[in-house]
Short mmCIF file of the C-alpha atoms (twelve columns), coordinates in Angstrom:
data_MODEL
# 
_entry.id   MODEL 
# 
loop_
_atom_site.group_PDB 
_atom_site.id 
_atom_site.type_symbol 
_atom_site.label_atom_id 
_atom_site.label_alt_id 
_atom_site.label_comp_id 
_atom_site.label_asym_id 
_atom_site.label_seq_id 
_atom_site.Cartn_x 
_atom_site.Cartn_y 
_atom_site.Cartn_z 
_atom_site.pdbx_PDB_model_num 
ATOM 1  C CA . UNK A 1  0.000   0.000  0.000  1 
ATOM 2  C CA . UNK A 2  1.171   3.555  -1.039 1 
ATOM 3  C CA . UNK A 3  1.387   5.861  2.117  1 
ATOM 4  C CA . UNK A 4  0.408   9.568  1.656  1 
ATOM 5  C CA . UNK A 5  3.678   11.135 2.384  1 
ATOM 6  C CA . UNK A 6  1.433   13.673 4.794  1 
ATOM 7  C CA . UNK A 7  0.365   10.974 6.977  1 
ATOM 8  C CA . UNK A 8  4.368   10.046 7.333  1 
ATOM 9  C CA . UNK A 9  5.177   13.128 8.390  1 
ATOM 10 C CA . UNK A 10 2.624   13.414 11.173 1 
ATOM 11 C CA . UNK A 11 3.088   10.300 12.311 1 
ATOM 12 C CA . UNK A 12 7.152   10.496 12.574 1 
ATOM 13 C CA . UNK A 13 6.836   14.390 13.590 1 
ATOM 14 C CA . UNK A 14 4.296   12.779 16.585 1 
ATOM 15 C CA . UNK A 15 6.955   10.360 17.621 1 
ATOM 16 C CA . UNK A 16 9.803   12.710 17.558 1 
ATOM 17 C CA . UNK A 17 8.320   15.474 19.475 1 
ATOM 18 C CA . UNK A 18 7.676   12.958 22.029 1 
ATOM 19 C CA . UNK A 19 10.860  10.823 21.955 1 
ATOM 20 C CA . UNK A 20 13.248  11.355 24.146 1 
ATOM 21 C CA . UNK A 21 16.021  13.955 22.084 1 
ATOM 22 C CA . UNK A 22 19.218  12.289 24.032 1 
ATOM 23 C CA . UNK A 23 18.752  8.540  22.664 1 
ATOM 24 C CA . UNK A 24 20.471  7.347  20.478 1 
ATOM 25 C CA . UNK A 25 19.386  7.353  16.781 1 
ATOM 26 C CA . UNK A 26 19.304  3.677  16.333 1 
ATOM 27 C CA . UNK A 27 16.966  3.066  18.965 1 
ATOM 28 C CA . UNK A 28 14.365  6.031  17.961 1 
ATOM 29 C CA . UNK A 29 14.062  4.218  14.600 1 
ATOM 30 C CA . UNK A 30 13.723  0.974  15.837 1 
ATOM 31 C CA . UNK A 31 11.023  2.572  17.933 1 
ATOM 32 C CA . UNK A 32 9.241   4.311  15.162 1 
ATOM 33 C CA . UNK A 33 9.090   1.243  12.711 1 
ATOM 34 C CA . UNK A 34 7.783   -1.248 15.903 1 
ATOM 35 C CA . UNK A 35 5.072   1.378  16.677 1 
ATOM 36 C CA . UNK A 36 4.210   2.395  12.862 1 
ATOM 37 C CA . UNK A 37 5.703   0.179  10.637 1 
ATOM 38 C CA . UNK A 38 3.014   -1.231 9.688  1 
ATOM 39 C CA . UNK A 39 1.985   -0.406 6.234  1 
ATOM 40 C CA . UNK A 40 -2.211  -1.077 6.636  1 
ATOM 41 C CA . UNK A 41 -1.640  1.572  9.482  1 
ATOM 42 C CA . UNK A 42 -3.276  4.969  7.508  1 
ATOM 43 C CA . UNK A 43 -6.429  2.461  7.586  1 
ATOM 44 C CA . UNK A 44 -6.817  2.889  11.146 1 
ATOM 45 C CA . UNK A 45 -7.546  6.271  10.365 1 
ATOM 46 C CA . UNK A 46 -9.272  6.608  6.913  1 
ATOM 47 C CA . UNK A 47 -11.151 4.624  4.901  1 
ATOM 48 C CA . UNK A 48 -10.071 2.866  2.086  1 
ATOM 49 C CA . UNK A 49 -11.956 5.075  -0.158 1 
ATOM 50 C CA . UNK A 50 -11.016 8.448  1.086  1 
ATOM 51 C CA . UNK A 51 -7.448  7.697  1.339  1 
ATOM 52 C CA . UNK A 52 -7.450  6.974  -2.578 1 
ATOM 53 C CA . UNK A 53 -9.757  9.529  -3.379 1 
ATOM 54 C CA . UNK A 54 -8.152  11.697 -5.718 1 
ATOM 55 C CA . UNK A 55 -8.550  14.630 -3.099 1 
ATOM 56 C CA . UNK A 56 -6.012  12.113 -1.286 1 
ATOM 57 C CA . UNK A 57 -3.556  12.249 -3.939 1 
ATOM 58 C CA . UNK A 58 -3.520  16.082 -4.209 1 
ATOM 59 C CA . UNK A 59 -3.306  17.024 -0.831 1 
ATOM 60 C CA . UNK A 60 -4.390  16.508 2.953  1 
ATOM 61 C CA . UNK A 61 -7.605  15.044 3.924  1 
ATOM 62 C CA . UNK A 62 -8.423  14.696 7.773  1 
ATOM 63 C CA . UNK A 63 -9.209  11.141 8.714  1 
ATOM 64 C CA . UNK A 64 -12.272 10.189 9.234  1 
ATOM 65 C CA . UNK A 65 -12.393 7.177  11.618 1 
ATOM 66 C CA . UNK A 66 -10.464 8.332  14.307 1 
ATOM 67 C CA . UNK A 67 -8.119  11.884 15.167 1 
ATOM 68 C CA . UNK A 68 -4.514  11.042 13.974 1 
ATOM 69 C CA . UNK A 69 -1.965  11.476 17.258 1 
# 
């Protein structure tokens, strides 16, 4: 599944400003790919249908099944 580079960036810009700045790089990105890694994880948040609508592909849409963190 194709991930909307805007969703990346939330998610990894979520997980950085709450990471811990003095560990070490290695184990933030270990971190980061065990919590979001997984590549169904947009469809938490949108439905399949809105997050290949082709307002998707142009831009942001908010989710609509649950707030993003």
């Amino acid at each position: 599944m194709k991930r909307s580079p805007a969703f990346c960036v939330h998610v990894i810009g979520h997980f950085l400003a709450s990471a811990d700045p003095l560990r070490p790089r290695d184990e933030l990105e270990r971190e980061l790919i065990e919590r979001y890694g997984d590549k169904e994880l947009p469809l938490q948040y949108y439905s399949r249908e809105r997050l290949f609508s082709s307002e998707a592909r142009l831009g942001w849409v908010t989710p609509e099944l649950r707030a993003l963190p």
